[in-house]
KOLKOL-491805 format. One record per residue (C-alpha): residue in one letter; x, y negated, z. Coordinates in pm, whole numbers, m for minus. Each point is the difference from the previous one (the first is absolute). Example, Ala and Ser with C-alpha at 12.3 -4.5 7.8 and 13.67 -1.06 7.14 Angstrom:
BEGIN
{'A',{1230,450,780}},
{'S',{137,m344,m66}},
This chain:
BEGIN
{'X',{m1556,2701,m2156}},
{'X',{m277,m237,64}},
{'X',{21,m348,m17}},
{'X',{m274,m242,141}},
{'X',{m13,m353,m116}},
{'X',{m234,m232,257}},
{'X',{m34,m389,26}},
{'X',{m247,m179,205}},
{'X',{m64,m356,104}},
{'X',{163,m56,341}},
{'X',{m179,m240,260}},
{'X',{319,m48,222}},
{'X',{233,m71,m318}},
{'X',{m252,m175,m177}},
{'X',{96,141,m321}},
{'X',{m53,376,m211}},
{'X',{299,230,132}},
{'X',{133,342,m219}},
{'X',{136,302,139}},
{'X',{74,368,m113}},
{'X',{m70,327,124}},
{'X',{251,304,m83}},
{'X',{m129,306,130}},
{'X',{m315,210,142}},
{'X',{106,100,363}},
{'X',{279,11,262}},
{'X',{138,m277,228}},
{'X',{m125,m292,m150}},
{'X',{339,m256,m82}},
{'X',{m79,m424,11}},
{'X',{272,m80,m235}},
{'X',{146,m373,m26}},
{'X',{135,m150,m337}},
{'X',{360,m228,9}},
{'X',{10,m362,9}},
{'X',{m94,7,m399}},
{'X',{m235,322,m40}},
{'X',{m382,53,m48}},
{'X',{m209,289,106}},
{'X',{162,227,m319}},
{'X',{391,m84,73}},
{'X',{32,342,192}},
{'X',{m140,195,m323}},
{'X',{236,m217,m223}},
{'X',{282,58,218}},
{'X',{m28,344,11}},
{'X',{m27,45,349}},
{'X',{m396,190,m61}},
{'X',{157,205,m264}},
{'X',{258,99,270}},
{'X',{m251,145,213}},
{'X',{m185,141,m230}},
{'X',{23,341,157}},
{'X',{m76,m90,367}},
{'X',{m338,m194,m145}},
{'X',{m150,287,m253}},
{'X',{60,229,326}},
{'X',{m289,m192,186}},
{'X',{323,m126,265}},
{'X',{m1,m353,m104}},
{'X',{m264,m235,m131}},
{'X',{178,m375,m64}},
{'X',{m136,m339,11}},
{'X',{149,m234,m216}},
{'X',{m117,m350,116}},
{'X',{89,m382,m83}},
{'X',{242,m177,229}},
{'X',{m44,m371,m123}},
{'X',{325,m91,97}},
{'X',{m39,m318,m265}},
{'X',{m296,m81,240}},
{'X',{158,m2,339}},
{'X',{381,2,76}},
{'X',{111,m100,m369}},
{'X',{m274,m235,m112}},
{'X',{232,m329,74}},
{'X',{m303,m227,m71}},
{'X',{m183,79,358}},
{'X',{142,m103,323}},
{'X',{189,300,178}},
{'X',{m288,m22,241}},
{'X',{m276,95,m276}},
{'X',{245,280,m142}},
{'X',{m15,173,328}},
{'X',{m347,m24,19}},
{'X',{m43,132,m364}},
{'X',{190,310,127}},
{'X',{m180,1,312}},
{'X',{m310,40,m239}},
{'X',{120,239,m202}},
{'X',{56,232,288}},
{'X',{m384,m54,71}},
{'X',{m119,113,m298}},
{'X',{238,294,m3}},
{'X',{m172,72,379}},
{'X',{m369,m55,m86}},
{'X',{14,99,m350}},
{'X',{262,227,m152}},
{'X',{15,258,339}},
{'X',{m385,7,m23}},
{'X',{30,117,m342}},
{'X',{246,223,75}},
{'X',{m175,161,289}},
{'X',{m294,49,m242}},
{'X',{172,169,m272}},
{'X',{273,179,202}},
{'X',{m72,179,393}},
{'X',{317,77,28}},
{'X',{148,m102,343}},
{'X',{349,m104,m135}},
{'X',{3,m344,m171}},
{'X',{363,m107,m31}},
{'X',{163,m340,m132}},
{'X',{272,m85,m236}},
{'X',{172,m281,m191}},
{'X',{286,m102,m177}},
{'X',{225,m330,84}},
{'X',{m272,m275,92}},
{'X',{m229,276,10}},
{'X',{177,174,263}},
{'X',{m54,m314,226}},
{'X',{m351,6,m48}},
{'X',{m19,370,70}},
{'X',{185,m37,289}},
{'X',{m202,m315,156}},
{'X',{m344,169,m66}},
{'X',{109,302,133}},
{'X',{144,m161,317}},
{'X',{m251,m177,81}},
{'X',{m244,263,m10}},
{'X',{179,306,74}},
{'X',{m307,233,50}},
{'X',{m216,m26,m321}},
{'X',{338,216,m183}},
{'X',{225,248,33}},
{'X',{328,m71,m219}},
{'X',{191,m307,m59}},
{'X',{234,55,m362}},
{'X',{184,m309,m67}},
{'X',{272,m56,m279}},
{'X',{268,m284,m24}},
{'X',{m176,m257,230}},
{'X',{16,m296,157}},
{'X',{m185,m19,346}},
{'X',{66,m383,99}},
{'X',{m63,m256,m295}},
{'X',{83,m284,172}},
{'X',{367,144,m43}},
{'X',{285,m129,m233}},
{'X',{189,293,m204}},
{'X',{162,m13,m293}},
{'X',{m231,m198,m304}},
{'X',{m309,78,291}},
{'X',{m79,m294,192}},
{'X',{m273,m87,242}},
{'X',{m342,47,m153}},
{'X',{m145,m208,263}},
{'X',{263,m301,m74}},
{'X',{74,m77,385}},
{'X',{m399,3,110}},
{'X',{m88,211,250}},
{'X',{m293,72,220}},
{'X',{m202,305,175}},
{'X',{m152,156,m327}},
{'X',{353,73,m133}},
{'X',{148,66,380}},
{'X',{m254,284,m11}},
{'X',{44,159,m347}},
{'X',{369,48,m8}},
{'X',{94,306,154}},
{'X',{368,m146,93}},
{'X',{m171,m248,166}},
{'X',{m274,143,206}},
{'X',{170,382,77}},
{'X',{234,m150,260}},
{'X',{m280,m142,222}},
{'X',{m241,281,m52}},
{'X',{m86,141,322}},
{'X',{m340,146,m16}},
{'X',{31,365,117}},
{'X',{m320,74,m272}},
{'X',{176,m116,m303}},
{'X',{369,148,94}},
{'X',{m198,328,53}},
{'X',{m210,m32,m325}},
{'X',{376,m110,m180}},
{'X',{128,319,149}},
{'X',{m217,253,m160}},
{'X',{53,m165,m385}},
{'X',{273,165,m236}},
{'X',{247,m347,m95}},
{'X',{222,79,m259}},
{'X',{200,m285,m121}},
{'X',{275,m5,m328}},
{'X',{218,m279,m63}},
{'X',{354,33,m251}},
{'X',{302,m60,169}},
{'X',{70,m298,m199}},
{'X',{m331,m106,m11}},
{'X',{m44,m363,135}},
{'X',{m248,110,314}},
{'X',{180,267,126}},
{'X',{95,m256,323}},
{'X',{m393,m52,13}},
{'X',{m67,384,m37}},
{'X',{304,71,314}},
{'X',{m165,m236,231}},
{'X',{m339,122,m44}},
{'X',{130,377,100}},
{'X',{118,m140,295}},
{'X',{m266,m152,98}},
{'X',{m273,306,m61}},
{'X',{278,186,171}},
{'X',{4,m201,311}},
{'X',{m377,32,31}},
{'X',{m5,364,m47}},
{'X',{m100,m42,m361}},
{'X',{106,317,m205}},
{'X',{103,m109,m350}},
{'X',{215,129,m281}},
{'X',{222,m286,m168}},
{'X',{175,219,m350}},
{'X',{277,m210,m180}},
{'X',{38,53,m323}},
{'X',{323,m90,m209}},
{'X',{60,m351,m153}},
{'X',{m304,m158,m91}},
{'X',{m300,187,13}},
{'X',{m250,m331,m52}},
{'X',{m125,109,m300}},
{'X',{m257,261,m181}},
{'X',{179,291,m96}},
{'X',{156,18,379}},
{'X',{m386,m42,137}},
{'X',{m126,290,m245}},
{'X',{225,256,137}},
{'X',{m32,m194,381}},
{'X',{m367,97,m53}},
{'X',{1,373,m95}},
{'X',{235,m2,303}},
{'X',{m166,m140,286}},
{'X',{m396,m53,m69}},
């Protein structure tokens, strides 16, 4: 299989950024780490070793990037304001520097995105908000509104609020999107959603079906038994549904 190391100095992080490459050709998949995970968590987890077949076919070429969840929602040392802008840079590098890169190295037409638990919310907000750069949404065990209480998760933002966050949380914005453009651009992407029916976001998971459902928003949502928030339930999620 080949594997592609790369790190380069980023001028809208302000600071080098790591990723892997897994693959040669095929739909090209933007892969988000958890809360805790680097670029290689995927490849430790197993999940690259589960779709080991699909990638040495030339059908899937994955890119692992960093999430820098310490430097955005869970970095308690910067106002909830300057963790939402954190993420709100991160999702400019991943637009002006990682797809570029991709393009270069991959023509396929097919770029999907996938993540596990807070990497399914990021996933999910980059892909909603812009809709027509990809074709697949994967998302495993997330949560889709952090300013929500469940369980041992609180509110990342602690009670602050403003547009920036309004705007990247899909539970937030989805029920007052009305531009025809997006809904249509929404309505040609593959969603496929997994949460365990005992998993503490399954609520969060419910009410985002419904609302992709009341806006014409075709979407699989796949319950899994118990608690599926972990890596051995995302390695066989994978092989399944990417």
């Amino acid at each position: 299989m080949n594997r592609e190391y790369h790190r380069w100095y980023s001028p809208r992080l302000h600071r080098d950024m790591e990723l892997l490459v897994f693959g040669h050709a095929g739909s090209k998949v933007l892969m988000f780490p958890t809360r805790d995970g680097r670029f290689w968590e995927y490849e430790q987890l197993g999940v690259v070793a589960s779709l080991t077949d699909k990638i040495e076919a030339g059908h899937l070429q994955l890119y692992c990037i960093e999430g820098l969840a310490n430097e955005s929602f869970y970095d308690g040392h910067r106002h909830p304001a300057a963790r939402i802008r954190r993420h709100a840079a991160l999702e400019d590098y991943i637009l002006h520097e990682v797809l570029p890169l991709m393009a270069q190295k991959n023509p396929h037409g097919c770029t999907i995105v996938q993540g596990c638990s807070l990497g399914a919310f990021q996933a999910a907000s980059l892909v909603f908000r812009h809709p027509h750069l990809f074709r697949k949404l994967v998302a495993f065990s997330g949560r889709y509104d952090l300013t929500m209480q469940v369980e041992c998760f609180g509110d990342l933002f602690q009670g602050y609020y403003d547009e920036e966050i309004y705007f990247h949380t899909p539970l937030h914005f989805l029920p007052n999107l009305n531009s025809d453009w997006r809904l249509d651009r929404l309505r040609e992407i593959d969603i496929v959603l997994t949460i365990g029916d005992a998993d503490p976001f399954l609520d969060n998971n419910i009410y985002l079906t419904r609302l992709l459902a009341e806006r014409g928003v075709r979407h699989q949502l796949h319950r899994w038994n118990g608690r599926a928030h972990r890596g051995s339930a995302w390695r066989k999620m994978a092989a399944l549904y990417i």
